[in-house]
N, C-alpha and C positions, 0 to 999 in steps of 0.2 A: 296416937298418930292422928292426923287430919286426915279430911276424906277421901282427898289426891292419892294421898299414902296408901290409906286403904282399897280404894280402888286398883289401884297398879299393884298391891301384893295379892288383891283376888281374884287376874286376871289370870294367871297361871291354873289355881284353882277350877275355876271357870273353865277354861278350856278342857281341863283334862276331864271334863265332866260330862261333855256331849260329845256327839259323834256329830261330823262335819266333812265336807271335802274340802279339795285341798285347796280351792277357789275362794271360799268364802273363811277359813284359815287364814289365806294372807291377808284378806280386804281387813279381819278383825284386825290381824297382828300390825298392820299399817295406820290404823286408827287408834290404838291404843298409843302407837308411837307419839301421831300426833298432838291426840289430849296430854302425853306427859310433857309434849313439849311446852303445850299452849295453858295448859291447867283451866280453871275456872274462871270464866271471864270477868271483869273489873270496872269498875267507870271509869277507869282511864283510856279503855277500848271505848270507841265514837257511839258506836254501837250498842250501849252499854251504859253510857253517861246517865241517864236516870233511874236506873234500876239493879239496886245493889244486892248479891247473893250472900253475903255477908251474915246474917243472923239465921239465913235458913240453912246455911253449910254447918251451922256451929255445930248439930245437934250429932248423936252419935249414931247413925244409920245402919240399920242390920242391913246388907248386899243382897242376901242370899236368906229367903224367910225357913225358917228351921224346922217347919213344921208345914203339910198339907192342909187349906183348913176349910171346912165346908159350909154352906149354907141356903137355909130353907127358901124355897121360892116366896114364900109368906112374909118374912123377915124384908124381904129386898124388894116386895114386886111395884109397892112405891114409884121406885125411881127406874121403871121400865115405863115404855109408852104402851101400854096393852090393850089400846081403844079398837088399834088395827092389828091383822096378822103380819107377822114383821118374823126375817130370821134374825137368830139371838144368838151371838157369840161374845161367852162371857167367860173373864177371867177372874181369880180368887186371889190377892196376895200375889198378883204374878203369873198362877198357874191355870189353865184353862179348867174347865166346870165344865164336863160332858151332863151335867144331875144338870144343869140351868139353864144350856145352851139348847137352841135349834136350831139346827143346819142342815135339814132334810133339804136338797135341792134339784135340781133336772137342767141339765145344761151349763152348768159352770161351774167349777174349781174353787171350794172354801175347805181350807182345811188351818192347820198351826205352821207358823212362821218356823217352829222346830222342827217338823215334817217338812218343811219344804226346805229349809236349807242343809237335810240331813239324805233323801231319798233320792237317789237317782231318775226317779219319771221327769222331777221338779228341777234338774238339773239345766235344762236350756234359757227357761224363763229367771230362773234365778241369776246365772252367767251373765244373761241380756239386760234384766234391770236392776237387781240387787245392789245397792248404794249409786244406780247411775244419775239419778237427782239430787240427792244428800251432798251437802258442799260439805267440807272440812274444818266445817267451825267442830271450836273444842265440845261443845255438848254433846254435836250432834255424831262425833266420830267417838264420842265418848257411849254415844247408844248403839254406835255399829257395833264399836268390839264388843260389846255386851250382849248384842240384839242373840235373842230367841226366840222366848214367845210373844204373842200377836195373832194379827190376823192377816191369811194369805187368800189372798181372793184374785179371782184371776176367772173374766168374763169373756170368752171366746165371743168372734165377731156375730154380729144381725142377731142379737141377743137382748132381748127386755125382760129385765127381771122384773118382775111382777111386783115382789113386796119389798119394802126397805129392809134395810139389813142393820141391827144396832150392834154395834160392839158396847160394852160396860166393862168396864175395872173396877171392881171392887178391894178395899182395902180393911181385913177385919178390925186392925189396930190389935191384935193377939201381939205382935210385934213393937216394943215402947217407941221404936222410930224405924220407919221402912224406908227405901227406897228399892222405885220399881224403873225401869227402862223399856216397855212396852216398843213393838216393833211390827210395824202394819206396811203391806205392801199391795197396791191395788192393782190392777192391769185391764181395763178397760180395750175392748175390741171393737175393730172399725164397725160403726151403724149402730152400737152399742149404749144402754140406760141403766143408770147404776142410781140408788137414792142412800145415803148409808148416813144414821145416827151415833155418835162418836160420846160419852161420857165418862169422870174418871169420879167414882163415889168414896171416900171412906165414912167408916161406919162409929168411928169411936173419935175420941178427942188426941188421940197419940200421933203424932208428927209423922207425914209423908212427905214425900218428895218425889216428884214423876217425872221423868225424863223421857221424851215419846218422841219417836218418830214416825212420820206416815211419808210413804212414798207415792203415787198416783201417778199414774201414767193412761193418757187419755187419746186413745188410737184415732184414725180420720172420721169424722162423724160421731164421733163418741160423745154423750151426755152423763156430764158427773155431777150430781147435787150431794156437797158434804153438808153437814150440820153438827156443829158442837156445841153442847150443855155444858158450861162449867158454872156449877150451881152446890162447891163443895166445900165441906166444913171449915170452920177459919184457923185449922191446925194445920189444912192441906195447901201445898205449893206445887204449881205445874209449869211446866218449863215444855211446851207445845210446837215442835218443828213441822211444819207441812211442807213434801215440795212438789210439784206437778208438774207435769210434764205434757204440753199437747203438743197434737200431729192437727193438719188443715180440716178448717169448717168445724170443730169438737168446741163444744159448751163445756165448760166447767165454773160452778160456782159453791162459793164456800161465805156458808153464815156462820159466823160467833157471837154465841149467847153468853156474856163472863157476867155472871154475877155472887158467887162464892169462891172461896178462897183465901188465903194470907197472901201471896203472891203468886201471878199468873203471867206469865208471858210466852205470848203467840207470837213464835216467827213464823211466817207464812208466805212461800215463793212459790209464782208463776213462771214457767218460762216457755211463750208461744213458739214453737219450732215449724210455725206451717202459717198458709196464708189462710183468714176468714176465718179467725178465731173468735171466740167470745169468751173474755177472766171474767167474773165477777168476785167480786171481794167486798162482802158485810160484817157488821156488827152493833151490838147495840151492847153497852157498859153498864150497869147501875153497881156501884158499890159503896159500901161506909163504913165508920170504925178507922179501921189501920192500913184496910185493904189496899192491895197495890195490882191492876191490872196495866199491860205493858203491850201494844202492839206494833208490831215490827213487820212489814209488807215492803216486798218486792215484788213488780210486774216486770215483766223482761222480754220488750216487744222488738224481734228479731226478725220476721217476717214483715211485708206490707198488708194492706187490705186487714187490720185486726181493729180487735176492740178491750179495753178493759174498762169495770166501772169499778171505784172504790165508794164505798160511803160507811161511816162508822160515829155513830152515837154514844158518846158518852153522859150518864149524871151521876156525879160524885156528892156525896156526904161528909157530913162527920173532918176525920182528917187522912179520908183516902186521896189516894194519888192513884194520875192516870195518867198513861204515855203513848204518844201516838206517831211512828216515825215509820213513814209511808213517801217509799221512793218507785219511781217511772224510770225504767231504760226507753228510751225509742234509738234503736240503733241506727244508721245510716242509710241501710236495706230499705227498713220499715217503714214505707211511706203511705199515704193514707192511714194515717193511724189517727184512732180514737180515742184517744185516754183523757176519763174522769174520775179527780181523786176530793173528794169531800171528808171533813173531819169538823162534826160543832159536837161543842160539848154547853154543859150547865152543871155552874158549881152553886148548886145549894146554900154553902155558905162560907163563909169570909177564910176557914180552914183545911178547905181542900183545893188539892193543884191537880193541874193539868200542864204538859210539856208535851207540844206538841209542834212536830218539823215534819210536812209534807215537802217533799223533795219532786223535783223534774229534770232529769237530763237526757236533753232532746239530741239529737244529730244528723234528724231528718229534717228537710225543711218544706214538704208538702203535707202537716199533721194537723187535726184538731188536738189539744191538750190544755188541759185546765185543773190549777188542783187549789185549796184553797181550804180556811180553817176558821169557827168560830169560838170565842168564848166566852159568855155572858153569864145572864141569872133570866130567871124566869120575866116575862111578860106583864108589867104590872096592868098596863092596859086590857088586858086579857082576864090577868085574875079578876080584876074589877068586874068586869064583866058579867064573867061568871057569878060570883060572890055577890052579883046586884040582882039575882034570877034566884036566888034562894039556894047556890049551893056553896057547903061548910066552905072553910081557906081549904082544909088540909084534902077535904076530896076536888075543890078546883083547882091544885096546886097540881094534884096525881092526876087529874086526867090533861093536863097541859102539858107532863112530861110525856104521860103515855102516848100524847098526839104527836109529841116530837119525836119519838124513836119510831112512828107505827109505820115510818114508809119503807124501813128495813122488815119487820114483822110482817108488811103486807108478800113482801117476795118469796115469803117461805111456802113451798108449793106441796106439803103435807099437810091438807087441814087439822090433823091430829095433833101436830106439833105444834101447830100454833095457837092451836086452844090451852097445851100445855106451858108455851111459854108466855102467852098472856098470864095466864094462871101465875106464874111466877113474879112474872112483874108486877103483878096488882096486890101480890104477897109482899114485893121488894118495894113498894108504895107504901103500904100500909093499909090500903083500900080495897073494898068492892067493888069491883068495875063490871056494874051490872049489864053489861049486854055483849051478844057473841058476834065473832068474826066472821 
């Protein structure tokens, strides 16, 4: 049977195997309906048109990993930021790591997505935001019915957490082909500061496929800095739903780092519901090989007096492919609105593509908005330059990329992360890029 198949004969299964009320029962039983109706998306869905699921469904995916499987903090600590003290919620194969995780806290609510949609205490906030973001696309109704574990975090108001918070997935590859459906839901409180680190790692060469969704909800005054690492092996495929939700005067912004992977695609929705907002929406691309990263943005300016900035970096190699299809609501209400959507890319060379449609549809008519896309190759007047001062092609080639991506890198407001994702870029270069940030 195909995956479709499989999925809809393990939902039964699935079910009978948690314990749930009766609320979040039907929201499953309503979304499984709709994935059977809507199945797998296609590129003959708009949405979709570049980026085909086609080779990464083929594989035979265990649902349900068969086995608990453990691992040494030694083995994995790598791919954690451990410069700073940071709380650590980490999952294994799916299932959460109490031996990995830290979540000693004072003042807010971090527990499992299966605790909270199974416990009575957790019953109000689950009611109130549980799928209230999550649109009905088939993926993402495809991770509701499935959703368990994850992480539930939930920051009662005039509350500053102190340290960032990382979530990690890990995937041992014990499994010859996984998929996982992680399920995060955040809840941000009015005056509220939240900084949270997001990565999906597998460890072996065996095929995953990660279907995730995060919800965020970001009360009056709230400040949400997200950040995602996707820096993972080129057997693993992530399929990355984000949607958020703010109330008046609330900051939220969200950087994407996609530089590992077979295929990655970020759909990632704003939807301002209040006046004196601030979206921010980054990223910075580098991939090659066969790589396929896909960004999918919507801002959805519903109130007046807001703001949204997009800006996203692409440099492809090799005969990777890159997509970038980033749409602006300003609805009618929304006037004095701000909206900036930038998207340049650099293609390395003659066999990598980029497809890219920045979209705007206004309906206000007292708005700044601007959105706008490049695509070229490097700078010859530049490399000369450099190259006429004594430095190599290939290191003045790598620091004329890394100057183009660096004004996304400069916004990243964890020094630690940015030493680490310098670090990675100057990996995904080829070069030493001897000096710090």
């Amino acid at each position: 049977m195909d995956l479709k198949e499989k999925l809809l004969s393990s939902f039964m299964i699935f079910e009978d195997r948690i314990n749930t009320n009766a609320y979040v029962h039907d929201v499953r039983n309503d979304a499984i309906k709709t994935f059977e109706k809507k199945g797998f998306p296609s590129k003959k869905d708009e949405a979709w048109k570049y980026t085909s699921l086609n080779k990464v469904l083929k594989e035979d995916y265990s649902v349900f990993p068969k086995q608990e499987n453990a691992l040494e903090y030694r083995d994995v600590k790598k791919y954690f930021i451990h410069d700073i003290d940071t709380y650590k919620i980490v999952f294994i194969d799916g299932k959460y790591s109490s031996h990995l995780s830290q979540t000693t806290h004072e003042g807010m609510d971090v527990c499992l997505m299966s605790a909270a949609l199974s416990k009575p205490k957790y019953r109000l906030v689950i009611e109130n935001y549980f799928n209230k973001a999550a649109n009905n696309d088939s993926l993402a109704s495809l991770n509701t019915a499935f959703s368990s574990e994850g992480a539930y975090i939930y920051i009662p108001k005039n509350k500053l957490v102190e340290k960032p918070i990382q979530i990690i997935h890990f995937s041992t590859g014990n499994e010859s082909a996984l998929m996982l459906q992680p399920r995060n839901l955040v809840v941000v409180g009015e005056n509220s500061h939240i900084q949270i680190i997001e990565r999906h790692q597998s460890l072996t060469s065996n095929p995953v496929l990660t279907n995730s969704v995060t919800e965020i909800f970001a009360s009056k005054r709230a400040i949400v800095d997200y950040y995602k690492i996707q820096n993972d092996r080129l057997n693993a495929s992530l399929i990355d739903n984000t949607y958020i939700k703010q109330k008046q005067e609330s900051i939220a912004s969200v950087h994407t780092f996609s530089f590992g992977g077979n295929l990655t695609r970020n759909n990632l929705n704003f939807y301002q519901e209040g006046e004196r907002i601030d979206s921010t929406l980054k990223g910075v691309t580098i991939i090659g090989d066969k790589q396929h990263v896909d960004h999918n943005t919507l801002v959805h300016h519903i109130k007046p007096n807001c703001e949204s900035h997009q800006d996203y970096k692409g440099i492809f190699a090799d005969n990777s492919t890159g997509v970038f299809n980033g749409k602006v609501i300003v609805e009618k209400e929304a006037q004095k609105t701000n909206a900036f959507q930038a998207n340049n890319n650099i293609l390395v060379n003659d066999k990598a593509t980029i497809n890219t449609k920045p979209q705007l549809e206004i309906f206000a008519d007292d708005v700044k908005c601007s959105h706008g896309c490049t695509i070229g190759q490097l700078d010859e007047s530049a490399l000369f330059y450099l190259r006429s001062r004594g430095i190599p092609e290939k290191e003045a080639k790598a620091l004329l990329m890394f100057a183009f991506s660096n004004n996304v890198l400069s916004s990243v407001k964890i020094p630690e992360l940015k030493q680490r994702i310098t670090k990675i870029i100057a990996n995904k270069l080829g070069v030493n890029i001897g000096f710090d940030l």
